[in-house]
C-alpha positions, 0 to 999 in steps of 0.5 A: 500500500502505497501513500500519496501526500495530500496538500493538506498532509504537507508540512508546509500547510500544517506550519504555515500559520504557526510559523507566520505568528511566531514571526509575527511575535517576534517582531513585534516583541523586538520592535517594542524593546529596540524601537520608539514612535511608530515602531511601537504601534508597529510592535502594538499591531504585531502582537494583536494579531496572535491574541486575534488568531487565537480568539477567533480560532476558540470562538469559533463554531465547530461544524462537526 
């Protein structure tokens, strides 16, 4: 029996998300501690998308 992958088995597509909001975390993070002015709305803007992510993943409606 062989397999096939499916895109959806792919590495990339399992951590594609996780991937982009640690960046994201990162970022914003460094930005914060090393940067004024508008880095620190830049930084502000940064770390709301994870908390945004996250909540919207927990509230949203399970089809199963």
């Amino acid at each position: 029996m062989t397999h096939t992958s499916t895109p959806r088995s792919t590495l990339w597509f399992v951590w594609r998300a996780p991937i982009m909001l640690a960046i994201l975390t990162v970022f914003g993070l460094l930005a914060a501690l090393l940067k004024a002015g508008v880095w620190h709305w830049a930084a502000w803007l940064a770390l709301a998308v994870p908390i945004v992510v996250g909540l919207w993943f927990s509230f949203k409606r399970s089809d199963r």
